[in-house]
N, C-alpha and C positions, 0 to 999 in steps of 0.2 A: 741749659735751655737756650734755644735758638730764638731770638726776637726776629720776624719775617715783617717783612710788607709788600703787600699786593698792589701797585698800580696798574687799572688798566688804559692802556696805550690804543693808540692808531696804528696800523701800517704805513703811517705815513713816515711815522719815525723812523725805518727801517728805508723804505725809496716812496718816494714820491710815482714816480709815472711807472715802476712796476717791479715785480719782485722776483730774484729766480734763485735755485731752488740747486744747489751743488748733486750729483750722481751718489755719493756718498753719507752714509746714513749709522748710526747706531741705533739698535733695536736691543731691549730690555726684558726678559718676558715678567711676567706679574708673580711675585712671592707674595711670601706671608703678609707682610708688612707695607710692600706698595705695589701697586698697579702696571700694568703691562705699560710703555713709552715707547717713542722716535725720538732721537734726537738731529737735526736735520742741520746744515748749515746752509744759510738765506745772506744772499745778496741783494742791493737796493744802492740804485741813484745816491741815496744819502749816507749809509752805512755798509761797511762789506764782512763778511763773517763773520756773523751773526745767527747765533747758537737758539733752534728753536721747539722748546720741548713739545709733542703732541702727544698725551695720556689715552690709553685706549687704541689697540693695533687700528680697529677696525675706522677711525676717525680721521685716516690719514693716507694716501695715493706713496705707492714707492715710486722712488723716479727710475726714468729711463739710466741704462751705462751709460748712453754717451753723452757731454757735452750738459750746460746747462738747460735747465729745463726752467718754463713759464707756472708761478704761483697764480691758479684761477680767482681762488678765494680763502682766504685766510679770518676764520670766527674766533671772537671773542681769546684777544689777543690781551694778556698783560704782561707786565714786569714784575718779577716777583727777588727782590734784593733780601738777602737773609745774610747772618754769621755760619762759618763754616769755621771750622778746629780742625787744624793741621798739625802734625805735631808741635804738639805744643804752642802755636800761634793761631792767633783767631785770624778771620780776611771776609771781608762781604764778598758775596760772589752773586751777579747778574744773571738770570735767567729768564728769558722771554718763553713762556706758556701761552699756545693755545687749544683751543675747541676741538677744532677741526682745521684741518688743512686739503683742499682740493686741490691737483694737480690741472694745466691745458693740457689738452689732450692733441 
């Protein structure tokens, strides 16, 4: 059994004065078991790749090919730390979850 915790966060955590948003994306579609996802990598003033899950295709802007791209608005952002099992060894592993993610256009 996995022990999870949910904090939620600001964007502040990630940059301060604004966020942007790598050309580069994994996309997941929805099985039995879990929900369609993005996995997107976010740059910021304060932190730089930084791994950011969006659930739901439809709640989330694909970026453009080229170059980085501006984060408009980013909902209901948390941290979600849980144990993972790797062969044979446990290891928390960090994932920032949000809402929605809106791309500037």
């Amino acid at each position: 059994m996995a022990d999870l915790q949910v904090l939620p966060v600001g964007q502040e955590v990630i940059g301060k004065t604004g966020l942007f948003v790598l050309p580069n994306f994994t996309e997941r579609p929805a099985t039995t078991y879990n929900d369609a996802y993005r996995d997107f990598e976010v740059s910021g003033d304060v932190q730089n790749g930084v791994r950011i899950r969006v659930y739901g295709l439809e709640n989330s802007d694909i970026p453009k090919d080229k170059g980085m791209q501006k984060i408009e608005s980013l909902t209901g952002l948390v941290m979600t730390v849980g144990s993972v099992r790797s062969r044979g060894k446990s290891k928390d592993e960090i994932v920032f979850e949000a809402k929605k993610m809106k791309l500037a256009k």
